[in-house]
C-alpha positions, 0 to 999 in steps of 0.5 A: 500500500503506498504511504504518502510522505508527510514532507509531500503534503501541500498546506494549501495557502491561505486565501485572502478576503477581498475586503483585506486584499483591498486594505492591504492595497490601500495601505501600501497607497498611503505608504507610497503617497509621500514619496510620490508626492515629493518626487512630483513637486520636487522633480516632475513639475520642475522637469516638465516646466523646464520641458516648455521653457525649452521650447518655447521663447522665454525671457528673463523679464518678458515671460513666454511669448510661444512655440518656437522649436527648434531654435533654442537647440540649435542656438544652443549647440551653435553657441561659440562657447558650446564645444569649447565647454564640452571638451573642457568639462569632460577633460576635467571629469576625467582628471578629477575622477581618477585623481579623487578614486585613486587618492581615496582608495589610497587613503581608505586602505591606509586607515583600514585597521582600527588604531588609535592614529587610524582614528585621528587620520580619518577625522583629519581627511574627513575634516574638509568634507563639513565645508561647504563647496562655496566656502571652500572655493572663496578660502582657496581664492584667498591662498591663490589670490596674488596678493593676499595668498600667504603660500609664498611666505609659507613655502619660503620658511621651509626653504622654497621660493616659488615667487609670484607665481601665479595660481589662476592666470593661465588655463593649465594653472586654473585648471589644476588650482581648481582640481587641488580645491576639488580633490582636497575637499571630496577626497575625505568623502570618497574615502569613507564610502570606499572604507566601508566597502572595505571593512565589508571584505570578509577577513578570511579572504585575505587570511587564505589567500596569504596562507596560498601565498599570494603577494600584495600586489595579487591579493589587491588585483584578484580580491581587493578590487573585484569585492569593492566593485560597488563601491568603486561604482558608487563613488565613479557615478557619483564623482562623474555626476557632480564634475558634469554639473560643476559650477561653484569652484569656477564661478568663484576661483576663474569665472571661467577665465582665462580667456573663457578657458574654463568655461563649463556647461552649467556655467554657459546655462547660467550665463544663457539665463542670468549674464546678460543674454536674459534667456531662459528658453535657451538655458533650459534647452541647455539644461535639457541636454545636459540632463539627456547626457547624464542619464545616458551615462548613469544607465551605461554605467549601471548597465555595465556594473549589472553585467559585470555583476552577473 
């Protein structure tokens, strides 16, 4: 006679009323509703108002006056300093990119372990973080600045003479001015996210791949990096994202001098609306592409970190 097992035995799942489906789905709805009212106010409504700007003819003082599609893109891409902005905001992306990754993954490995000096280094690198990037930027105006900067003096104590040079007079020295501010206030930041990513390694990987033999080179190459891909993911899209839309440390170090040579996209959308031109229908068609751009790159970078994942 065939005994059926009792581990084959299916408990039916229990079924639920409409009324308490119901319920459910309205509790969920309340749950939802502040999100979705925040994200609708705060991002929707702006993008959509932003939508129209961009295609309509709509001046700082004048209001919309209609339809007239095209013309703000074209305008906007045909502008003198349109491609001049371009190649000089990615070539700062780039720059700042690798330099903030490598220095923060130095750091985040160097105050890894617990130690009593650890603690100290990891206040001292995050210490610049808690400025805001505009007080920041005006204090390192002071110290480029050529006549109040106290850097010569300094440097001239411990026996270096570097005269009246100048910080912010010509593009390649404002341009790397302007990465030392960048770097020096974000390198903190980008190390705690990596130095959490870390301290996330199982500490039996290192132990085991020591034990096979495995040299510190390898065992950062073959175990460090591929177990802090997130990380590293995280802190690049986040690091691209907020070099794209740079605008305070220049508006305040360069201005975009010398000889708009350090002119960014945000800062020619600023320039469309505020500077002069008055023109709102043609910073919003900036700031659409600039968005468009943006989300291209997040959804290939995400893509390519979900491949690698997978």
């Amino acid at each position: 006679m065939a005994v059926s097992s009792p581990s084959s035995t299916t408990v039916p799942a229990a079924r639920t009323s409409r009324p308490q489906r119901k319920g459910k789905s309205l509790t969920g709805w309340a749950y939802a509703a502040p999100t979705a009212l925040f994200v609708g106010l705060f991002f929707l409504v702006p993008t959509l108002l932003v939508l129209q700007m961009s295609v309509s003819d709509w001046g700082l003082f004048t209001g919309n006056r209609g339809l007239n599609a095209p013309e703000n893109f074209t305008a906007a891409v045909q502008a003198p300093l349109f491609w001049p902005a371009v190649r000089f905001t990615l070539l700062y992306t780039v720059i700042t990119t690798v330099i903030l990754l490598a220095l923060a993954l130095g750091l985040a490995m160097l105050v890894q372990e617990s130690t009593r000096w650890s603690a100290v280094l990891r206040t001292s690198f995050l210490l610049p973080s808690a400025l805001g990037l505009a007080s920041a930027s005006l204090l390192f105006y002071a110290l480029y600045s050529p006549q109040a900067s106290p850097l010569p003096g300094l440097l001239s104590l411990v026996g270096i003479d570097i005269g009246r040079i100048s910080f912010l007079g010509t593009p390649g020295a404002a341009l790397t001015s302007t990465v030392v501010l960048i770097v020096w206030r974000f390198a903190g930041f980008y190390m705690l996210l990596l130095l959490v990513g870390l301290q996330g390694i199982p500490g039996e990987v290192y132990e085991a791949a020591r034990m096979d033999g495995a040299k510190p080179l390898q065992i950062f190459r073959l175990i460090t990096v591929p177990l802090l891909r997130s990380s590293l993911a995280l802190c690049t899209i986040l690091c691209v994202t907020g070099s794209l839309l740079a605008f305070d440390q220049f508006y305040i170090l360069t201005k975009g001098g010398p000889d708009n040579s350090t002119v960014t996209i945000v800062q020619l959308v600023y320039n469309a609306a505020f500077q002069g031109q008055n023109d709102l229908g043609r910073a919003a068609a900036l700031s659409i592409i600039v968005l468009a751009a943006l989300v291209v790159l997040n959804v290939l970078q995400f893509r390519g970190l979900r491949g690698k994942e997978n």
